[in-house]
Each structure stands twice: as structure tokens, then as C-alpha cells.
C-alpha positions in Angstrom: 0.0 0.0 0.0 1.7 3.6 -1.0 2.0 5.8 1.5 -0.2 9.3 2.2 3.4 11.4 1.2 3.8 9.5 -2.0 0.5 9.7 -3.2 0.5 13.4 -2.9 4.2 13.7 -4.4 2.8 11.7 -7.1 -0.4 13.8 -7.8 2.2 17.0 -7.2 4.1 15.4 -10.1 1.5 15.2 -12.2 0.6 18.6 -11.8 4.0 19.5 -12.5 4.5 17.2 -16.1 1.2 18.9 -17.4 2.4 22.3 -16.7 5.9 21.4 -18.1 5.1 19.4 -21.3 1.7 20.2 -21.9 0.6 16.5 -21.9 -0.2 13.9 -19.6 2.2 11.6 -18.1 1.8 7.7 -19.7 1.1 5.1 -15.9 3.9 3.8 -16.7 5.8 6.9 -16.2 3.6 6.9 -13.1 4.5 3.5 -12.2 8.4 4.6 -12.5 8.0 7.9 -10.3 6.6 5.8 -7.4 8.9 3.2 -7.5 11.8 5.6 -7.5 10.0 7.7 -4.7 9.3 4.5 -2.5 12.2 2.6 -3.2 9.7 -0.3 -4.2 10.7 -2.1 -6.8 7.4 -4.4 -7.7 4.5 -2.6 -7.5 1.5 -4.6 -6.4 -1.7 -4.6 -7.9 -3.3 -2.2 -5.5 -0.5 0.0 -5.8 -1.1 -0.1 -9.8 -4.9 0.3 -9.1 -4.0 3.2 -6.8 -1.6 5.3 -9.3 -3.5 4.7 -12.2 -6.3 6.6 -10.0 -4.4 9.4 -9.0 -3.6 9.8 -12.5 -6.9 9.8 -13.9 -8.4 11.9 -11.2 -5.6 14.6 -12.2 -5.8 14.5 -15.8 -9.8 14.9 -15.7 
């Protein structure tokens, strides 16, 4: 399970690519950002499940 802090870095991020390039991020540059945040190197399915919300909910 990701932590509070990483999900908000992440949606922070996102925030941050749009504003920068214009374009959404791909999940799997999601999926790389969190697992270079967290030091994880598998995410789990919930994890995925989790990002892949963050993302969308950002990008809508």
C-alpha cells in the first residue's frame, strides 16, 4: 500500500509534467515515479490500481 506522502508527491508530479510538457504523463511513467520515490521495486496490484487513479483523477 503507498504511503499518504507518496501519493501526494505523485499527484504533485502530475501537476508538475502537465504544466511542463503540456501532456499527460503515460502510468507507466507513473508506475516509475513511485517506485523511485518509495524505493519499491514491484509494485503490487493495488498499488497499480491506486496510481492509475491518482492519475486519472488529475488529468480529468
Amino acid at each position: 500500500m503507498l504511503s499518504t506522502k507518496i501519493t501526494y508527491e505523485l499527484a504533485d508530479w502530475i501537476r508538475e509534467w502537465i504544466k511542463s510538457r503540456d501532456e499527460s504523463p503515460s502510468i507507466e511513467n507513473c508506475f516509475k515515479f513511485v517506485e523511485w520515490k518509495s524505493k519499491i521495486n514491484v509494485l503490487t496490484e493495488s498499488d497499480k490500481l491506486q496510481i492509475e487513479a491518482i492519475l486519472i483523477y488529475e488529468t480529468s
